[in-house]
C-alpha positions in Angstrom: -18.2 -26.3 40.2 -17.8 -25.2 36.5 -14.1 -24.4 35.3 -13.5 -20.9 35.2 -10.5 -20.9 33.0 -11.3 -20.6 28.7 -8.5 -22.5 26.9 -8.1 -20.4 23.7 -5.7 -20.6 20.9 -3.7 -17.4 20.5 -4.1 -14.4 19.8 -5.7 -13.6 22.7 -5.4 -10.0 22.3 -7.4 -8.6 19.3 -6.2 -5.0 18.2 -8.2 -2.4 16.8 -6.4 -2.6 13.3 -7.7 -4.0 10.4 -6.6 -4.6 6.8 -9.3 -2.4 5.5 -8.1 0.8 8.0 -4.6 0.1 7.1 -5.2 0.0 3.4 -7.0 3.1 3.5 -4.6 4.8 5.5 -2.3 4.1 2.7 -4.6 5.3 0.1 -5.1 8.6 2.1 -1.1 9.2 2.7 -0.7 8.7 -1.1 -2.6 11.3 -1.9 -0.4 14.7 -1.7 1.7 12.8 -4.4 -1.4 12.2 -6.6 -2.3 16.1 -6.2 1.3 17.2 -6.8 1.0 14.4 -10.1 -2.0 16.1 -11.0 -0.4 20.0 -10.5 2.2 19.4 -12.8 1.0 16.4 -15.2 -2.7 17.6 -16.1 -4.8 15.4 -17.3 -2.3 12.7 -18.0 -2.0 12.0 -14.6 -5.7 11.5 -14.0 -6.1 9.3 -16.7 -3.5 7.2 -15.6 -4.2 6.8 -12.0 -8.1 6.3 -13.1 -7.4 3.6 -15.7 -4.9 1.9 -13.1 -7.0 1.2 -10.1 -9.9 1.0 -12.0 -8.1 -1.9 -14.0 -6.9 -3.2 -10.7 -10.2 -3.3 -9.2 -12.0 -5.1 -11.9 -9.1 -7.9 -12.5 -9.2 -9.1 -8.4 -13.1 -9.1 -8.7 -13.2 -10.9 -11.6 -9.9 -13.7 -10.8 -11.9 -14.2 -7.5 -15.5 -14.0 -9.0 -15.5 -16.6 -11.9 -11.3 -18.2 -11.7 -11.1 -18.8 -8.0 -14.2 -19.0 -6.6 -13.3 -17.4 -3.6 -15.0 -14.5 -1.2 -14.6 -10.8 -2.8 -11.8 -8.8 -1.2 -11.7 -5.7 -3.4 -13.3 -3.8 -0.2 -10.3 -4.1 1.6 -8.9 -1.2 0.0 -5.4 -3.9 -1.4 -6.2 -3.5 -4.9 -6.8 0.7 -5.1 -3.5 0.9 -3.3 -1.7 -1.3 -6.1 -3.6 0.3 -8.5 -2.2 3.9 -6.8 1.2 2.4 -6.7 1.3 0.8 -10.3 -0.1 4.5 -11.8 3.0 6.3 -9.6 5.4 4.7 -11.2 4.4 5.1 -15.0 4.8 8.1 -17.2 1.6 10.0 -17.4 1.4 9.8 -21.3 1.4 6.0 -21.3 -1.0 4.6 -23.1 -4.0 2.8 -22.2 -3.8 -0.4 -23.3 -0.5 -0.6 -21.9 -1.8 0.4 -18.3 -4.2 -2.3 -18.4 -1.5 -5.4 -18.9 0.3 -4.3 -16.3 -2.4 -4.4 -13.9 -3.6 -7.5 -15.3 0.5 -8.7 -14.3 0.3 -6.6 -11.4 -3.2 -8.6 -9.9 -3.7 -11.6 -12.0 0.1 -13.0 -11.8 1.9 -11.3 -9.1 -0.8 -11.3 -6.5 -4.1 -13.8 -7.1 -1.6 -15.9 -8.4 0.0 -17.0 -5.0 -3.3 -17.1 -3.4 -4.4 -13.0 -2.9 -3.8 -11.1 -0.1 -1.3 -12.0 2.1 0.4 -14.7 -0.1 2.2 -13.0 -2.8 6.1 -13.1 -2.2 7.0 -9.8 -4.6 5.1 -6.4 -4.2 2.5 -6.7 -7.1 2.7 -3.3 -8.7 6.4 -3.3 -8.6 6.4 -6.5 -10.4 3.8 -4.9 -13.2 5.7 -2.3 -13.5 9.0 -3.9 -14.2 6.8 -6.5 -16.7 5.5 -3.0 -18.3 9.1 -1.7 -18.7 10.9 -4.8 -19.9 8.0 -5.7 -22.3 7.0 -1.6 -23.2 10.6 0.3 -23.1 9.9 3.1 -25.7 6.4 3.9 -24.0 8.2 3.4 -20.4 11.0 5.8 -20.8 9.4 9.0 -22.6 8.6 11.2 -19.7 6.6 14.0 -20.4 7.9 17.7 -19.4 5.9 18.9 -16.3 3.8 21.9 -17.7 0.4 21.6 -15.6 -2.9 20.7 -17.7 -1.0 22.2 -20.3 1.0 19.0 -20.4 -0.9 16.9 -23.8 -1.6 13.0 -23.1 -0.4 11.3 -25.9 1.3 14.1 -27.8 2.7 15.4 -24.2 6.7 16.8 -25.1 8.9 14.8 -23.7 12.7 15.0 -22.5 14.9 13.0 -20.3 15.2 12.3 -16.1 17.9 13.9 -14.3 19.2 10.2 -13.6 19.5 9.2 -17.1 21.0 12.5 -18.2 23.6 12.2 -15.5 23.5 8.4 -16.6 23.8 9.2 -20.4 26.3 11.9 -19.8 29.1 10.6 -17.7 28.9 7.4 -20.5 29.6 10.1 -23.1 32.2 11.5 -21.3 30.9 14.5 -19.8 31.9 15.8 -16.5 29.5 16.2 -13.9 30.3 19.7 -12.8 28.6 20.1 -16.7 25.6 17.7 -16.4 24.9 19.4 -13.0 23.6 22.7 -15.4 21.3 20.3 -17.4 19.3 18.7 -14.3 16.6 20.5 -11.8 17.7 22.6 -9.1 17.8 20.9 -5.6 14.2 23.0 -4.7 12.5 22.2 -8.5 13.8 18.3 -7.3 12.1 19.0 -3.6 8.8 20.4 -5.3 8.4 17.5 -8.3 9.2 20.3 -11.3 11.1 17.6 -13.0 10.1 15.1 -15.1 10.0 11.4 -14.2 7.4 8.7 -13.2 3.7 11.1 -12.1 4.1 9.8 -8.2 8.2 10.4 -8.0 8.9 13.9 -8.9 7.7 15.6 -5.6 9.9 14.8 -2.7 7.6 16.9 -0.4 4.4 15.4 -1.2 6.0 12.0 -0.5 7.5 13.3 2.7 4.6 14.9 3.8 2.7 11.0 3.2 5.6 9.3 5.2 4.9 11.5 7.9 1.4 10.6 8.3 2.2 6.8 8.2 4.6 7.3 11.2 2.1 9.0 13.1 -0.7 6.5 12.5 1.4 3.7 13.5 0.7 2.3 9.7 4.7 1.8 8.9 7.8 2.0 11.3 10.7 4.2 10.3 13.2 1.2 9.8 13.1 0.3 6.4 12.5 4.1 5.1 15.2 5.3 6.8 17.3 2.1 6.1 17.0 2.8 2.6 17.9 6.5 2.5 20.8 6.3 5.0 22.3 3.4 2.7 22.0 5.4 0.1 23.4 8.4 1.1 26.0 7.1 2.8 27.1 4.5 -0.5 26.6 7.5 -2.9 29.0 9.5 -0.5 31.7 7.5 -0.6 31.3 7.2 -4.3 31.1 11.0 -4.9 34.2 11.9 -2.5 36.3 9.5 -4.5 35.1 10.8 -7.8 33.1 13.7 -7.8 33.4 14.4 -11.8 32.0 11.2 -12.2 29.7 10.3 -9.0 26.4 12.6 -8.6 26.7 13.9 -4.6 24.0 11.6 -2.1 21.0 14.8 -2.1 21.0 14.3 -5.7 20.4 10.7 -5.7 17.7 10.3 -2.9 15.8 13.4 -4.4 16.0 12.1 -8.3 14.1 8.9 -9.1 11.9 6.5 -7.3 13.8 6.2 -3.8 11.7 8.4 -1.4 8.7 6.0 -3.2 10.2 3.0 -3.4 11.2 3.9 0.4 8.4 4.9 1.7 5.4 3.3 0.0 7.0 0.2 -2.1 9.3 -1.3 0.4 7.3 -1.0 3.5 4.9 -3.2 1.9 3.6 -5.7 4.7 3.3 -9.0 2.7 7.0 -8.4 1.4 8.8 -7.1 3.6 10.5 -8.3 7.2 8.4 -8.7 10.9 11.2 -8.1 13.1 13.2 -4.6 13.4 16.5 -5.8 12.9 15.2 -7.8 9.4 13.8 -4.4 8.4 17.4 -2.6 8.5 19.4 -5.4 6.6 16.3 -5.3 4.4 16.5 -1.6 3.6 20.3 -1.5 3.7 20.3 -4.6 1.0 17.8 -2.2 -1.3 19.8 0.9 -1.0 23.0 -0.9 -2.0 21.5 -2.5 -5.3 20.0 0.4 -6.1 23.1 2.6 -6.0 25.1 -0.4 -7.8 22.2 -0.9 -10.6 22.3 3.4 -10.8 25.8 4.0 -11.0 27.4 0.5 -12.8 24.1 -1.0 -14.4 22.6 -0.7 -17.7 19.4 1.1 -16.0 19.5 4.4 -14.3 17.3 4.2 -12.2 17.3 0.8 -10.1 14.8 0.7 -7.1 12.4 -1.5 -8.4 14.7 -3.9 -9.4 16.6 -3.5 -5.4 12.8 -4.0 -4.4 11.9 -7.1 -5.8 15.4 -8.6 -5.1 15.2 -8.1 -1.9 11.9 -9.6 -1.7 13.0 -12.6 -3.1 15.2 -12.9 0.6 12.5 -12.0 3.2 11.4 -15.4 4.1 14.6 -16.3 4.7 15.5 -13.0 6.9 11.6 -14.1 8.9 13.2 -17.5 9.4 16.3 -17.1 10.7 16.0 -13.3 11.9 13.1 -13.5 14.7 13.0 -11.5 18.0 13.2 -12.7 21.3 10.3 -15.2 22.1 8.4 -14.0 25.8 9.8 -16.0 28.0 12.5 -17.4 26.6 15.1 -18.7 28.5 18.4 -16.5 28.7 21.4 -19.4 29.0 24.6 -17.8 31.3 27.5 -18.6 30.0 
């Protein structure tokens, strides 16, 4: 009589998600932000986001292709997200050449580097980014005014973020009942009339992404709403101690890179947490550096830096911070 029992390793239970659907589903919830980029940065934002993932494309295939050796992955949709990710968090007057080095940082250092896929231990396009601003200041830091494809490229007019005016002002002295005249309404802020990085001015585009990733099972709501409830809830503190001096917590979670550094940054799969639990100390460890780095930092704006910090601690929180193993014996006592 044969043995009817198959001795496997695990997993023994194959689900129907793949990188390459996951990827994509990322791609796809990025895109009200890219249209809302597009609506108020003209062609600046195009040529930005085009030269990114294109840049990002052709640096994995050529790393793997003639460096590493290795199978081509660029049709698992990794690279167009950090090539989508890298071109939201740039000005859309930035020039080209600059775009390209930090995708070259973004895939050739931060992510082929530590083996591709899966390996690297920071978010790649954070970390270009960050190389782009330390290394490119003046070209990082002149937003263009949102005017639609009225807004020039190159010769776009710029002026200055509602952070870094609030930021700039309260160092010169300025109360903030004052500086509250010189930023966005709360509905310009909601609808991305502001100017900033092309993927971070529209709260409701980026919203309106989140949403779909919670209904496609692509993210959970821990670190997202880790992030944002740390934030507000630092930020409140702050501003009922000293509101002349503290901007109130809607103003902070609307202005800057939180909802996308929330949302689509930090949620990241290869840097971030497994368990649930890891996921809230993880979010709540972003949203306090970014609120320090804001309010007594040189920066005004500080998720990126939160980000990558906190990246730097996620194999320790997957070591020590697991869930409960099936079948684990429960000791009484």
């Amino acid at each position: 009589m044969s043995n009817p029992l198959n001795i496997s390793p695990s997993p023994h239970i194959h689900g129907k998600e793949s990188t390459e659907k996951l990827m994509y589903g990322v791609v796809l919830a990025l895109m009200p932000a890219l249209f809302a980029s597009i609506y108020f940065f003209g062609t600046g934002a195009i040529i930005v986001t085009a030269t990114s993932v294109i840049s990002c494309i052709s640096f994995e295939y050529l790393i793997q292709r003639f460096i590493l050796r290795k199978p081509l992955s660029i049709n698992d949709g990794s690279a167009i997200v950090t090539g989508l990710l890298l071109a939201l968090n740039l000005p859309s007057n930035i020039p080209v050449p600059v775009i390209i080095i930090g995708s070259l940082v973004a895939i050739g250092v931060a992510k082929m580097t530590f083996g591709g896929l899966g390996n690297n231990p920071f978010n790649p396009a954070l970390a270009g980014r960050v190389f782009m601003l330390i290394s490119f200041p003046v070209q990082m830091t002149s937003w263009p005014v949102p005017s639609g494809f009225k807004t020039g490229y190159i010769d776009a007019v710029t002026g200055a973020t509602p952070l870094s005016i609030i930021k700039e002002g309260i160092k010169n002295g300025e109360s903030l009942s004052q500086l509250m005249e010189k930023v966005p309404s709360t509905a310009n802020m909601i609808f991305g009339n502001m100017g900033g990085s092309i993927g971070e001015v529209s709260a409701l585009a980026l919203i309106i992404g989140m949403i779909y990733m919670l209904y496609q099972k692509i993210i959970t709501w821990h670190i997202p709403v880790s992030i944002i409830g740390s934030i507000a809830v630092f930020t409140a503190l702050l501003w009922l101690i000293n509101p002349e001096s503290n901007a109130d917590p809607m103003f902070h979670i609307l202005a800057g890179g939180v909802l996308l550094g929330a949302i689509f940054m930090a949620t990241d799969y290869v840097t971030s947490p497994m368990s649930p639990v890891a996921m809230l100390i993880y979010g709540c460890g972003i949203g306090i550096l970014t609120v320090i780095i804001r309010v007594w930092g040189a920066y005004p704006e500080g998720v990126s830096f939160a980000i990558l910090i906190m990246n730097a601690f996620v194999p320790l929180m997957n070591t020590y911070i697991k869930p409960k193993r099936f079948g684990e014996e429960v000791k009484n006592g």
